[in-house]
C-alpha positions as CSV (number, residue, x, y, z in Angstrom):
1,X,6.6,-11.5,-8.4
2,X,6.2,-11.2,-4.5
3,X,9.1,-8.9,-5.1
4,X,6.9,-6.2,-7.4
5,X,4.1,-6.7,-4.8
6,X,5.9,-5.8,-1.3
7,X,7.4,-3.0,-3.3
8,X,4.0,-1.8,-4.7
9,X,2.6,-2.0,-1.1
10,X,5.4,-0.2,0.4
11,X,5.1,3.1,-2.2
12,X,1.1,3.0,-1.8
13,X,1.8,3.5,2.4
14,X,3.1,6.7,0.9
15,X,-0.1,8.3,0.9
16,X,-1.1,8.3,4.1
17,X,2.1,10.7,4.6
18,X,0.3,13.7,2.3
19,X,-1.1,16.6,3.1
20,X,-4.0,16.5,3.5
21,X,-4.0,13.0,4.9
22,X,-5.5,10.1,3.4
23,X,-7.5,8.3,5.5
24,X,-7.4,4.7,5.4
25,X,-10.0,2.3,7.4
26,X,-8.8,-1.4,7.4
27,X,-10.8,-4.7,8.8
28,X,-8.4,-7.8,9.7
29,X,-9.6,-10.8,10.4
30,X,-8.2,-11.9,13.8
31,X,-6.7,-14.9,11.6
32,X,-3.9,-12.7,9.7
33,X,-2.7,-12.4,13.2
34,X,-2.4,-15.5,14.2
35,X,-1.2,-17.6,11.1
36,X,2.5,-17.3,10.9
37,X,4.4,-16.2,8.0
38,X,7.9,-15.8,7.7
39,X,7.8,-16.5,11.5
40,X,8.0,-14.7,15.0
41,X,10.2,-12.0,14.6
42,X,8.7,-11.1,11.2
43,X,5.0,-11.5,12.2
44,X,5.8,-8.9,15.2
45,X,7.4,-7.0,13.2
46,X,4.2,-6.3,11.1
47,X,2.4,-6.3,14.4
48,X,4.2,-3.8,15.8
49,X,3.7,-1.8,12.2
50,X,-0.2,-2.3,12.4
51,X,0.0,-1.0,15.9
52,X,2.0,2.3,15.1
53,X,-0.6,2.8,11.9
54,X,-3.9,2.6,14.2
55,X,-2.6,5.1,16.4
56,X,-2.1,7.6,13.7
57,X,-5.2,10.1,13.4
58,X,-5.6,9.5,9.4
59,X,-5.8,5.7,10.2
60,X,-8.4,3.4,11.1
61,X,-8.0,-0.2,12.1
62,X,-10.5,-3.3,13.3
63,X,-10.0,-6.1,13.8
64,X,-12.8,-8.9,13.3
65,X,-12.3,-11.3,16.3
66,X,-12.2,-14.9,15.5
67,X,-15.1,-15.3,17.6
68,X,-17.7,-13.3,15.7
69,X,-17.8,-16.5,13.5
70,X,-18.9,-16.2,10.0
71,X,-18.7,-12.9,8.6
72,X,-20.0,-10.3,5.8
73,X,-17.1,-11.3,3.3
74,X,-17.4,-14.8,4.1
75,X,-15.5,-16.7,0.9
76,X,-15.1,-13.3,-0.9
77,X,-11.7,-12.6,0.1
78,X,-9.9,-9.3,0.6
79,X,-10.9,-6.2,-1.4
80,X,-10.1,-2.8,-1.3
81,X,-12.4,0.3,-1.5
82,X,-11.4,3.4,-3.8
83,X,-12.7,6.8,-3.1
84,X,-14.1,8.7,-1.1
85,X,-17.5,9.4,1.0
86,X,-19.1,12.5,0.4
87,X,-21.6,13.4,3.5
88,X,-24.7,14.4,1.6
89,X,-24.3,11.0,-0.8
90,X,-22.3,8.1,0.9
91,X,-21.6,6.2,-2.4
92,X,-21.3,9.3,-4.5
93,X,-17.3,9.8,-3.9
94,X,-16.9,5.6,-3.9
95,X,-15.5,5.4,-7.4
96,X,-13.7,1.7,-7.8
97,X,-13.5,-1.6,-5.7
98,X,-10.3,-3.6,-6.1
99,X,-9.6,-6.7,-6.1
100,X,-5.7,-8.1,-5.7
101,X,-5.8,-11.8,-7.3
102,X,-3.0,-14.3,-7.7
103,X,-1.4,-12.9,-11.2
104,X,-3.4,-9.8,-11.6
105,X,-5.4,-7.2,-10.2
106,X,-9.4,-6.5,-11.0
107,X,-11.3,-3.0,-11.0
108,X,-15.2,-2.7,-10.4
109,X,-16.4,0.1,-11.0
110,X,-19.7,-0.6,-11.9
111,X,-22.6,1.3,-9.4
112,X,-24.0,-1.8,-8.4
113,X,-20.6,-4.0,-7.5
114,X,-19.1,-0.9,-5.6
115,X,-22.6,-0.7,-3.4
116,X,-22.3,-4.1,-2.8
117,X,-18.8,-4.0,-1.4
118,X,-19.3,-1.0,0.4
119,X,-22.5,-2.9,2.0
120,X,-19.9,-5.2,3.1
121,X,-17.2,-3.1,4.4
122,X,-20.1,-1.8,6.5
123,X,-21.2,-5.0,7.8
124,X,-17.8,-6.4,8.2
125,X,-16.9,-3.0,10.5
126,X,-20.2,-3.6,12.5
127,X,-19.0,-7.1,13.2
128,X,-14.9,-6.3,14.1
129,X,-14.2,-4.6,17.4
130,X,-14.1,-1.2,17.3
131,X,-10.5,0.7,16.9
132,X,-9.4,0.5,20.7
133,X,-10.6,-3.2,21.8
134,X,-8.9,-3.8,18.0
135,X,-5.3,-2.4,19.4
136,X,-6.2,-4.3,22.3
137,X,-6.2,-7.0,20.7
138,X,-3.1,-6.3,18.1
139,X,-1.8,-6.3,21.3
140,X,-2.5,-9.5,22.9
141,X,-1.3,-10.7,19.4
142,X,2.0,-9.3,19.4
143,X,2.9,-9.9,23.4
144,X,1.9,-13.8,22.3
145,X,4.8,-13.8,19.9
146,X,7.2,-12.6,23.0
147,X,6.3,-15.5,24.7
């Protein structure tokens, strides 16, 4: 099952390769940096991933420091936004959230759950460091796992 899932993850990256790019603007919570898995040489390996992506012009990464404290998301896990933003109408191009759960995965696509997520993703990007104190940090992360 992990299997299927790393492989799934691995084709979706594809995306940000097209052309026209697809943007992608992630939040991490400081935490996924700091709790091993698979151990040192495979957490900087992702490290050092997550650093190449947020230099690339089409991607966008934060990271929500462990000292902001409580947070927009709070117990609500990880979800992932599906669309697009038009300028005129922010949530007109927002189409689906997603939501990855142990055996299966959930769609929203109802106007009212997809403006409440995207609420969130807004308050959850206010609260993370912006993009360079965020590779600053991925930073800090990685050079801690040389050590």
């Amino acid at each position: 099952m992990i299997k299927i899932k790393v492989e799934a993850r691995i084709k979706r990256q594809a995306i940000l390769d097209r052309s026209p790019a697809v943007h992608l603007w992630a939040v991490l919570d400081e935490a996924v940096l700091r709790r091993s898995v698979g151990g040192d040489e495979v957490m900087a390996e992702q490290i050092d991933h997550l650093q190449s992506m947020a230099r690339r012009p089409n991607v966008d990464i934060q990271v929500l420091p462990c000292s902001a404290g409580a947070h927009a998301a709070g117990s609500g896990g990880h979800f992932v936004i599906l669309g697009r933003d038009d300028q005129g109408d922010p949530l007109s191009g927002v189409n689906v959230v997603y939501l990855e759960l142990h055996r299966r995965g959930l769609y929203l696509d109802a106007s009212n759950e997809v403006q409440s997520y995207k609420l969130m993703f807004d308050y959850l990007r206010s609260q993370a460091a912006d993009t360079s104190a965020s590779l600053n940090l991925l930073t800090a992360a990685r050079q801690e796992l040389s050590r």
